[in-house]
N, C-alpha and C positions, 0 to 999 in steps of 0.2 A: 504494500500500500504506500501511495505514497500522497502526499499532504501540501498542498498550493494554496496559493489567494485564490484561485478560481475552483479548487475543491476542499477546504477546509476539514479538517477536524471540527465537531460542534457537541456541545455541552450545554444539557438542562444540569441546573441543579437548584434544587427545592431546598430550603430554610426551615428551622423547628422553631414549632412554636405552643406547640401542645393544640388545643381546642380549636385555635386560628389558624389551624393548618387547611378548614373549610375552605380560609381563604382561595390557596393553593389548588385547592380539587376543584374549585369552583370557576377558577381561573383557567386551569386547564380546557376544562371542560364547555368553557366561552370558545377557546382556541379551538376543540375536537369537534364542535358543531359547526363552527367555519369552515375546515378543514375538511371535514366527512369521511377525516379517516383515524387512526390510533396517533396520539403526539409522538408515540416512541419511537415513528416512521422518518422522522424529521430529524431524528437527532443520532450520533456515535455514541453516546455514553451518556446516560442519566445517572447523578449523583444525590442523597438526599439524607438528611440528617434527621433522629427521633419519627414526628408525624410527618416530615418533609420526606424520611427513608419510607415508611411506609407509601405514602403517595407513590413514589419514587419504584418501588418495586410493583406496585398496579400498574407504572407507568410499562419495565417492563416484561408485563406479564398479558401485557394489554387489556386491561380491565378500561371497559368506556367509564370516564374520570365523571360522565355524571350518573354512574354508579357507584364512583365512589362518595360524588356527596351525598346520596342518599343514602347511605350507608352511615354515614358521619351524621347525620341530620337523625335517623335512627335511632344509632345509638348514643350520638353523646350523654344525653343525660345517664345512659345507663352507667358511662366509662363515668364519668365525672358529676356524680349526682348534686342536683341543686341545693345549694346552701347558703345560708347567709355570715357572708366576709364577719368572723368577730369584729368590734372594735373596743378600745380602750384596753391597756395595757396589760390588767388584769383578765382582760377576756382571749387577748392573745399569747397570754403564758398559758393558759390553761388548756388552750387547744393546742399550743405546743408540748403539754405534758401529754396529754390524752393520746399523740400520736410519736411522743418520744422513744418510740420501744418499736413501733412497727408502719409501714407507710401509709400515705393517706386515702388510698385506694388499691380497690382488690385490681389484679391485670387480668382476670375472667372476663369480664366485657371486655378491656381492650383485645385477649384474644380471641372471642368470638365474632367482634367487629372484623378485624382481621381474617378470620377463616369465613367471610361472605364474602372477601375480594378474592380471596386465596385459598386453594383449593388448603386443606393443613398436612397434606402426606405431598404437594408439591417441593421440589429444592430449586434452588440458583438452579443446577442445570438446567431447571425444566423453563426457563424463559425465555421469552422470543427475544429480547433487548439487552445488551449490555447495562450492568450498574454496579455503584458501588457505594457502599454503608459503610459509616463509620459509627463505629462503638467505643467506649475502652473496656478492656481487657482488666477486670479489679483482681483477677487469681493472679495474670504477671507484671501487673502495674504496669503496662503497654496500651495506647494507643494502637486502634487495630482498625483498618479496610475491611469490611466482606465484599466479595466480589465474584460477581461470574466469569466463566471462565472465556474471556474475549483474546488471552492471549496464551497458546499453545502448552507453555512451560506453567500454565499454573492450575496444580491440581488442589488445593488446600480448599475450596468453600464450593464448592461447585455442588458436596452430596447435601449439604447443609438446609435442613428443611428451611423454607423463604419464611415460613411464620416466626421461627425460632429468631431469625434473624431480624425480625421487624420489631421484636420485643425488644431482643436486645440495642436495638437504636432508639427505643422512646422507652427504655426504664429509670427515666427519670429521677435521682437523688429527692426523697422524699414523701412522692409523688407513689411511686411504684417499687414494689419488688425489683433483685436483682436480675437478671434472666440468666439461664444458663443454658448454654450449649458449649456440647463435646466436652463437659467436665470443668466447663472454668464460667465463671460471674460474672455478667457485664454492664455495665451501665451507659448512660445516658453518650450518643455521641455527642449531642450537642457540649456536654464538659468543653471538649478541644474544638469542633470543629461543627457549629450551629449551622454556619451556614457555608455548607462546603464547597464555594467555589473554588477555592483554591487547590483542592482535590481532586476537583476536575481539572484543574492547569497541571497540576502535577502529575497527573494520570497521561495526558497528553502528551507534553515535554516529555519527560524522562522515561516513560514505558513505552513509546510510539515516536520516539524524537519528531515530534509534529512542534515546526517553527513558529516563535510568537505569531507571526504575522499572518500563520495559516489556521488560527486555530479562533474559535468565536466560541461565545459561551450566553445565553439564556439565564438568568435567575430570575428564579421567584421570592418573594418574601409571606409573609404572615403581619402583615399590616404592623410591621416593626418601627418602632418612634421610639425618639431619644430620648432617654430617658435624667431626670435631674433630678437635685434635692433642693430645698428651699432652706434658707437659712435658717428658718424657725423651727425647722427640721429638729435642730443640735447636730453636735459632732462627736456627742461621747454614745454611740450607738452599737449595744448589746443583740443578741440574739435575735430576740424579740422584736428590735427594730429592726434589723434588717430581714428577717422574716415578715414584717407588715406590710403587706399591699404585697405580696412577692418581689419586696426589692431587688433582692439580690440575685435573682433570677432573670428580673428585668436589666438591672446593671450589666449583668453578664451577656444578655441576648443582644443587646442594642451595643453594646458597644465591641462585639466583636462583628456584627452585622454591619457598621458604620466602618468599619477596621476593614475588615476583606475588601467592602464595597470599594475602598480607596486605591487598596494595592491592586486590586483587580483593574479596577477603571483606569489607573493607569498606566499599567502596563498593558493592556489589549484597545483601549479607547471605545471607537467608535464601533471596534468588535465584540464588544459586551452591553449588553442590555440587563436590567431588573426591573420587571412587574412587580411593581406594590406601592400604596397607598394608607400613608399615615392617616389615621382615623383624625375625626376633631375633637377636641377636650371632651363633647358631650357623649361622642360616639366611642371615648374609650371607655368612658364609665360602664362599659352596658361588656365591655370586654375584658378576658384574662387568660390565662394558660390554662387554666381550669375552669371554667365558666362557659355551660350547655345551655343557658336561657335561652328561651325563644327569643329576645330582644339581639343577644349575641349572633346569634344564627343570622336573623335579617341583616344585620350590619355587615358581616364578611359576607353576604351571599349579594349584596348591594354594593360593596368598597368592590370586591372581585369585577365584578361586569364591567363595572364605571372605569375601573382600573386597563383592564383589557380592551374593551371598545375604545376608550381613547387614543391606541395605539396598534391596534388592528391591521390597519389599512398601512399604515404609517413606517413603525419603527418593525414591527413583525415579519414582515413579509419577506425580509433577507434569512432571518432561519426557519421561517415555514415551508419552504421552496428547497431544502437542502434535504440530499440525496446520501444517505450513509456510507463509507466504504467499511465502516468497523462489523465485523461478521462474531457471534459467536462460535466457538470450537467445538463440535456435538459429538468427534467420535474418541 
């Protein structure tokens, strides 16, 4: 294979965001109806981090993406049952006691959710589409890729059942159980790599020596906005505070989303695009990483269209129109 401005290498990759990863499915799925045909037709390599890996491996396994928001739509409140955010200090130490021994949701709906996109006795081999998950590794304290087998010499995840590995990219630190496959614990990719564009560059470059200049890249986001603190905040903040409002969950999403999107943007320019739209003050209230409201639901399924239709006709249509060389390895 070989890799030009006039034939690219090209990269989805999808961002974690828990519950707003609707976003994402929703987005796609503006695209798939345009299109009339599977997104994962258009691309070399989809990459996707927690709910962005799950998307990501629908993506491909070719599930039509508005099955998977109907799936999401579903079940979220199952995965993430409706509750009211404690408040005042007293009320958020005690539900950080309540759940200091074990997470705050069971992953049974999330793998049931999952096993309606995904067949649960399917593996990476069995996908029409290259991709690639990141997880970490908590049994050898590694950072770890799952990946199908798009390049000859690699036989490591290929028998790896696809549910297994979708758990272990959205087992979320707090949120969710460890997940385990093949004997070792894993958590949250998002920890390193929430929004793994630069996964996709590196998958590119260095496994496929595909030149900056021939290489384009797609990301999606989860309606990610900057996150800040106000000075009435304080600065002497315990636990507790940065447990409230899932700060520190937020601090970490947005500002490595803000980070990639830099290094990304530019070094590739006007060969990198990201779908997404920051919500406005009103319309984050109604959202969160864990947060299945009906009010929720409308806002990603609204920010997603508005998001995509703007850009449709526009900025899309140079990687909708691309033709893959990257093949998986089937024998």
């Amino acid at each position: 294979m070989t890799w030009t401005v006039d034939q690219p290498f090209q990269a989805l990759a999808l961002t974690g965001g828990g519950y707003r990863g609707l976003f994402t499915a929703k987005a796609l799925a503006v695209i798939e109806d345009h299109l009339q045909k599977p997104i994962g037709q258009c691309f070399d390599l989809t990459c996707g981090t927690s709910i962005g890996g799950i998307v990501a491996l629908a993506v491909a396994f070719e599930v039509p993406m508005a099955r998977v928001v109907q799936v999401f739509l579903e079940h979220g409140a199952k995965i993430f049952p409706i509750h009211e955010p404690p408040e005042g200090k007293l009320k958020i130490g005690l539900d950080l006691w309540r759940h200091a021994r074990k997470a705050r949701y069971s992953t049974s709906p999330l793998r049931d959710a999952i096993s309606e996109l995904i067949p649960a006795n399917a593996t990476l081999g069995d996908a029409i589409h290259p991709v690639a998950i990141p997880a970490v590794n908590v049994t050898q304290g590694t950072p770890q890729v799952f990946k199908t087998r798009h390049k000859r010499e690699w036989n490591r995840d290929w028998k790896l059942k696809a549910v297994n590995v979708a758990l272990a990219t959205a087992a979320a630190p707090t949120f969710f159980e460890l997940a385990e496959v093949q004997g070792c614990l894993y958590a949250d990719g998002g920890l390193f790599a929430n929004a793994p564009d630069l996964i996709a560059a590196h998958e590119a470059e260095h496994f496929f020596e595909v030149p900056a200049a021939a290489l384009r890249i797609l990301s999606v986001g989860t309606t990610t906005q900057s996150y800040s603190l106000s000075f009435s905040s304080g600065r002497d903040f315990g636990v507790a505070d940065w447990m409230q409002d899932q700060r520190l969950f937020s601090v970490m999403i947005s500002a490595q989303q803000q980070f990639v999107d830099q290094l990304v943007s530019h070094r590739l320019k006007d060969r990198y695009f990201r779908i997404d739209h920051e919500p406005s003050q009103e319309q984050a209230k109604d959202l969160g990483l864990d947060v299945a409201t009906e009010a929720a639901k409308k806002t990603l399924l609204a920010l997603a269209e508005k998001a995509v239709t703007d850009v449709l006709t526009t900025k899309l249509p140079v990687f909708l129109s691309h033709s893959p060389q990257l093949q998986l390895i089937k024998d």
